[in-house]
C-alpha positions as CSV (number, residue, x, y, z in Angstrom):
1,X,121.1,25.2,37.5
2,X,123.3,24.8,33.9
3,X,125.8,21.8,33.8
4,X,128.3,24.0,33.9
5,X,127.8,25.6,37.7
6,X,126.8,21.6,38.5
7,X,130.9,20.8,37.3
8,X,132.0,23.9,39.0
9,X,130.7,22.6,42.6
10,X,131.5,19.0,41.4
11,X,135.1,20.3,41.3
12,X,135.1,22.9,44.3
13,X,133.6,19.4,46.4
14,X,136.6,17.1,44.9
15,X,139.3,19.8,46.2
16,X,137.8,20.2,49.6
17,X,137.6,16.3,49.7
18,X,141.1,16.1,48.5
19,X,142.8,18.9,50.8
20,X,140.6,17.4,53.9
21,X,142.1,14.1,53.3
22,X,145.6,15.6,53.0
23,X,145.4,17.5,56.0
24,X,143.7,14.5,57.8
25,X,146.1,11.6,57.1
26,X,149.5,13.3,56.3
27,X,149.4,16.2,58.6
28,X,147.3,14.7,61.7
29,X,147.3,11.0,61.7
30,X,151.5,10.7,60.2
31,X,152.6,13.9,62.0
32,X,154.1,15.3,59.1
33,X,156.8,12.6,58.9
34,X,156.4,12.5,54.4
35,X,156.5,16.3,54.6
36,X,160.2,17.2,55.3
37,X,161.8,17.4,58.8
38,X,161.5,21.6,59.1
39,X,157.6,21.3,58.6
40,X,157.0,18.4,60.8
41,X,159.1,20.8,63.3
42,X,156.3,23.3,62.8
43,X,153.8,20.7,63.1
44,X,155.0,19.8,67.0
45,X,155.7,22.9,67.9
46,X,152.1,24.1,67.3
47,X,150.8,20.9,68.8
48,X,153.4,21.3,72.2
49,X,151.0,23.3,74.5
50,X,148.5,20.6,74.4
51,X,150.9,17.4,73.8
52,X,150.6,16.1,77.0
53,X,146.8,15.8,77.3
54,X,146.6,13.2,74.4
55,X,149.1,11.3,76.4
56,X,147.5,11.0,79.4
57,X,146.6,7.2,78.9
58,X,150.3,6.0,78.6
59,X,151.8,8.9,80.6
60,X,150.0,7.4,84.2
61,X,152.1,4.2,83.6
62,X,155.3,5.6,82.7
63,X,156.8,4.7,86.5
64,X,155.6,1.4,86.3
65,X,155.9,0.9,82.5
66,X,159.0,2.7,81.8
67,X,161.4,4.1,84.7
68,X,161.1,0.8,87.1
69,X,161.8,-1.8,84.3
70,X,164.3,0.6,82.6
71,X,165.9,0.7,87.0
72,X,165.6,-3.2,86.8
73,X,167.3,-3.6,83.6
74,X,169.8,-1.5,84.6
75,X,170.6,-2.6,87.8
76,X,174.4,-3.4,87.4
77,X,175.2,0.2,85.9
78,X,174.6,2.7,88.8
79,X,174.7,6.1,87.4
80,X,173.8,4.9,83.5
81,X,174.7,7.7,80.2
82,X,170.7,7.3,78.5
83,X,170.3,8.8,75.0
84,X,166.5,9.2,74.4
85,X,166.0,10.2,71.0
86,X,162.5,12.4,70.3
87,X,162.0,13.1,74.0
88,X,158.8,15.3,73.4
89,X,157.9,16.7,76.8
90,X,160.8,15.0,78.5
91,X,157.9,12.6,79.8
92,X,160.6,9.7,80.7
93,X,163.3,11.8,82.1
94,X,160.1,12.9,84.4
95,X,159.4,9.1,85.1
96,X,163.3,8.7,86.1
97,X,163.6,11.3,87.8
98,X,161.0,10.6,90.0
99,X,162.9,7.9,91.4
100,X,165.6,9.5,92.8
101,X,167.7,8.4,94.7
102,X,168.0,5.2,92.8
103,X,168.3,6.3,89.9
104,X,171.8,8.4,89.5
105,X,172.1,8.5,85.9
106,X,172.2,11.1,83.2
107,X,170.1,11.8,80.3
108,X,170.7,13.5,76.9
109,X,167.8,14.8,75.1
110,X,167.0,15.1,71.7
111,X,164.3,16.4,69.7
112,X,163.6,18.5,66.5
113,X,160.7,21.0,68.3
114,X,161.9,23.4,70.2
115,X,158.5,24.3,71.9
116,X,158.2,20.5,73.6
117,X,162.1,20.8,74.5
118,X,160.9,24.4,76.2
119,X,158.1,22.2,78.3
120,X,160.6,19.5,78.9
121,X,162.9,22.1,80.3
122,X,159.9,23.7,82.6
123,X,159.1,20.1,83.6
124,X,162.3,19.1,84.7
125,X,163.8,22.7,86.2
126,X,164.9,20.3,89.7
127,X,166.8,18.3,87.6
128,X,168.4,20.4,85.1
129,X,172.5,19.0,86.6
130,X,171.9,15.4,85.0
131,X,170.0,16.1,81.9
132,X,170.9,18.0,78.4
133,X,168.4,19.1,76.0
134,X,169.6,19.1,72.4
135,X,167.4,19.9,70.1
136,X,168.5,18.6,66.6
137,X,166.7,18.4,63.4
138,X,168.1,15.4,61.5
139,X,170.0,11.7,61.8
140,X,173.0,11.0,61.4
141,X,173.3,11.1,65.5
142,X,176.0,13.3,66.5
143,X,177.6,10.9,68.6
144,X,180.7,8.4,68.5
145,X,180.3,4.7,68.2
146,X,179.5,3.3,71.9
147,X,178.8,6.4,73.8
148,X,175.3,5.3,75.9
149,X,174.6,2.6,78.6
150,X,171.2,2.8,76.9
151,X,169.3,4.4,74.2
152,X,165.1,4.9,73.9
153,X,163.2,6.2,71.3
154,X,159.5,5.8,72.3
155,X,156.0,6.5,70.3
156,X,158.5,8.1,67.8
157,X,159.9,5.3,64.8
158,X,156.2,5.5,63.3
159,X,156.5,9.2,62.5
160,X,159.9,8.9,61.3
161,X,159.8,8.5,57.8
162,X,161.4,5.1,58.0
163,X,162.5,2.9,60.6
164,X,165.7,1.8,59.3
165,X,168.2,5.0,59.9
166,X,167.0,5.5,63.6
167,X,167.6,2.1,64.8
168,X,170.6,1.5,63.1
169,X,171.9,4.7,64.8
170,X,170.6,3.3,68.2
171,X,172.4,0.4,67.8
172,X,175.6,2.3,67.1
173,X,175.6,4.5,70.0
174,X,174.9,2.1,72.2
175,X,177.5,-0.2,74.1
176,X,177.6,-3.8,73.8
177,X,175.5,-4.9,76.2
178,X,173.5,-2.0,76.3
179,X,169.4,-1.3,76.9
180,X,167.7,-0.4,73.7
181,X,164.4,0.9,75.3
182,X,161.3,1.8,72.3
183,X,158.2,0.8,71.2
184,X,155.7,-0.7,68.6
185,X,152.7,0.9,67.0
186,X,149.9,-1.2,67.5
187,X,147.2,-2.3,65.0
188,X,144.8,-0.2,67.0
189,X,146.9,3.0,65.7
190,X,145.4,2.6,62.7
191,X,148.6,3.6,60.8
192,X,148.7,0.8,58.7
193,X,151.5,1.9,56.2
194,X,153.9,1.8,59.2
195,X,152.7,-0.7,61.9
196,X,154.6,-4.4,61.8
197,X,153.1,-7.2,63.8
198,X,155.3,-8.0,67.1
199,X,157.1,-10.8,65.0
200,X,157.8,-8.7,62.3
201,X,159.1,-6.0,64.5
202,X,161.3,-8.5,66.5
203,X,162.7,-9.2,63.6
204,X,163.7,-6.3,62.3
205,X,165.4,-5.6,65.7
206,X,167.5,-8.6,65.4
207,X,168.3,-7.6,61.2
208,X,170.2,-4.3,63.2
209,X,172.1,-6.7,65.4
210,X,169.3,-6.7,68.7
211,X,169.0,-9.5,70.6
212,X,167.0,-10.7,73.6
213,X,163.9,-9.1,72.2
214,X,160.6,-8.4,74.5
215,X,157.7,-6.8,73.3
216,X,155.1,-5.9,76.4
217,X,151.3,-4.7,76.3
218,X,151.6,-1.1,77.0
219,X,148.8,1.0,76.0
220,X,146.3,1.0,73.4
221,X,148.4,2.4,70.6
222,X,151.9,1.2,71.5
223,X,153.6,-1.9,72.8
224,X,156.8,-1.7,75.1
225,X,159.7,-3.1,73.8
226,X,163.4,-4.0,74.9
227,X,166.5,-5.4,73.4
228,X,170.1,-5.0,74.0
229,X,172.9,-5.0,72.4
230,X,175.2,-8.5,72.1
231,X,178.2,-7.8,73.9
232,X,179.4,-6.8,77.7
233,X,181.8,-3.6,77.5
234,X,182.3,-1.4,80.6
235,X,178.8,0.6,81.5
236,X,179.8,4.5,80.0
237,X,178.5,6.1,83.2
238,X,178.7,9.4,83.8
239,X,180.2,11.6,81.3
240,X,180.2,15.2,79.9
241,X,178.3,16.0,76.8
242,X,181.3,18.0,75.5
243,X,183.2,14.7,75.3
244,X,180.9,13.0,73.1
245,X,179.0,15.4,71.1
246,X,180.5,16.0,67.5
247,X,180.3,19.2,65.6
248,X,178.0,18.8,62.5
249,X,180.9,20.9,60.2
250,X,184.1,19.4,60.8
251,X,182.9,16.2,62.8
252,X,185.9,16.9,66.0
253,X,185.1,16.7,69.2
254,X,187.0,19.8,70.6
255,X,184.7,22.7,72.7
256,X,184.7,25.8,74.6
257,X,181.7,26.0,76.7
258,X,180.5,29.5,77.4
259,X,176.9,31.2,78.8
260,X,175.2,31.2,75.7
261,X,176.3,29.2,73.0
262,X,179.3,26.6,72.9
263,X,182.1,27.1,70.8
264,X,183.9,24.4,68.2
265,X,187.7,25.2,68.7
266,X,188.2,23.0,65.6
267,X,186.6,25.0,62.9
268,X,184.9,28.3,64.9
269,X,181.2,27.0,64.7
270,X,179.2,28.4,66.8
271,X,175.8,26.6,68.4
272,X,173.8,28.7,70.6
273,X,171.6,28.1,73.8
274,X,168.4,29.2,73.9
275,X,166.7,31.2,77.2
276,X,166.0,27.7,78.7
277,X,169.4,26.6,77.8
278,X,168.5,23.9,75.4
279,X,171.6,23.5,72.5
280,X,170.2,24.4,69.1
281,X,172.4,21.9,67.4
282,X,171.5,22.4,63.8
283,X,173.4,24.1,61.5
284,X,170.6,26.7,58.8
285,X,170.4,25.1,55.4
286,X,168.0,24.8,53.2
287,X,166.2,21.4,52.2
């Protein structure tokens, strides 16, 4: 074989090597989250079918992990507003809705993939009168200051391509004396770039203005954590979407609900529903 064929698979090896690599760490092991928001959108909706079987492990303690703390927590607010931003599958609306009757409360949804909010919608069909699914592509939240009782974000602020925006947008739409309800990528994860020891990550919580930090074994690859919000305004309770959610063009809060799409009387923008009546909230721009 001449030197030349020799450098030829030398090269053709180093660009398999390199794309393998690529497709390993930024695609599989990040989720996409250095790629830009529309192909990290791809990314889950390709992965939705099978989502919940690589949750399995945390999933059988959601009701004992998640929906009866979050109850306890929440004892004093009876029918609690909850944002949870990146629901996924809708996994803890499942968990709290399971406890009905004590819990009373309503959920809004977000997440950028519209194939996991088209399982969450499946999943929680019984339930669809207390829960909106929004799905929404990128932060700023679309909400005023103040508008949640509490506000979860969980298995998500490691995929995001930094922590800083989401959680100061938590603590902003949530009351003062709110839940804040996420969690913390352990060691195990393996995603070294973005995991922060349970110190570091407490802090961090209390640099946003958190307070009364607790970080709880959860699962292999995540810790539970809760916080809240200094302060003790009146719970938000019940309350309909159409009085909190903002218009991405003109920023009012001024709708016409109709059967398949919702209507900004402000400015005339238009966001549709889809089939499962999930709000595409997004306006069509490029990057």
């Amino acid at each position: 074989m001449s030197v030349e064929a020799v450098l030829v698979i030398f090269f053709v090896l180093l660009v398999l090597a390199a794309a393998y690599y690529f497709v390993d760490r930024e695609i599989y092991f990040y989720e996409g989250m250095r790629l830009g928001p529309r192909l990290q959108r791809w990314l889950y909706d390709r992965w939705a079918a099978d989502y919940d079987k690589g949750k399995q492990a945390s999933q059988a303690q959601d009701e004992s992990m998640l929906a009866q703390p979050i109850l306890e927590k929440l004892a004093e607010m009876p029918e609690p507003l909850i944002l949870d931003l990146a629901t996924g599958t809708g996994r803890l609306e499942l968990a709290l809705f399971h406890l009905q009757p004590r819990f009373q409360g309503k959920i809004v949804a977000l997440d950028i993939s519209p194939k996991m909010l088209e399982i969450a919608s499946q999943k929680l069909s019984p339930f669809r009168e207390n829960i909106r699914l929004i799905q929404y592509l990128r932060l700023p939240l679309p909400f005023p200051d103040e508008s949640f009782d509490a506000v979860c974000c969980l298995e998500a602020l490691e995929v995001m391509p930094a922590m800083d925006e989401p959680l100061s947008e938590l603590y902003r739409v949530l009351r003062p004396g709110g839940l804040l309800v996420t969690s913390r990528g352990t060691e195990a994860s393996g995603r070294k770039a973005k995991i922060r020891s349970a110190e570091n990550f407490s802090e961090l919580l209390r640099r946003f203005g958190f307070e009364q930090v607790e970080i709880t074994a959860w699962w292999k690859y995540f810790d539970r954590v809760f916080a809240k919000k200094p302060g003790n305004a009146s719970p938000v309770g019940q309350h309909n979407l159409f009085g909190l959610l903002r218009c991405k063009v003109c920023d009012k809060i001024e709708w016409q609900e109709n059967p398949k799409e919702v209507l900004c009387r402000s400015c005339g923008t238009k966001y549709a529903y889809s089939d499962e009546k999930i709000l595409i909230f997004e306006i069509d721009r490029k990057e």
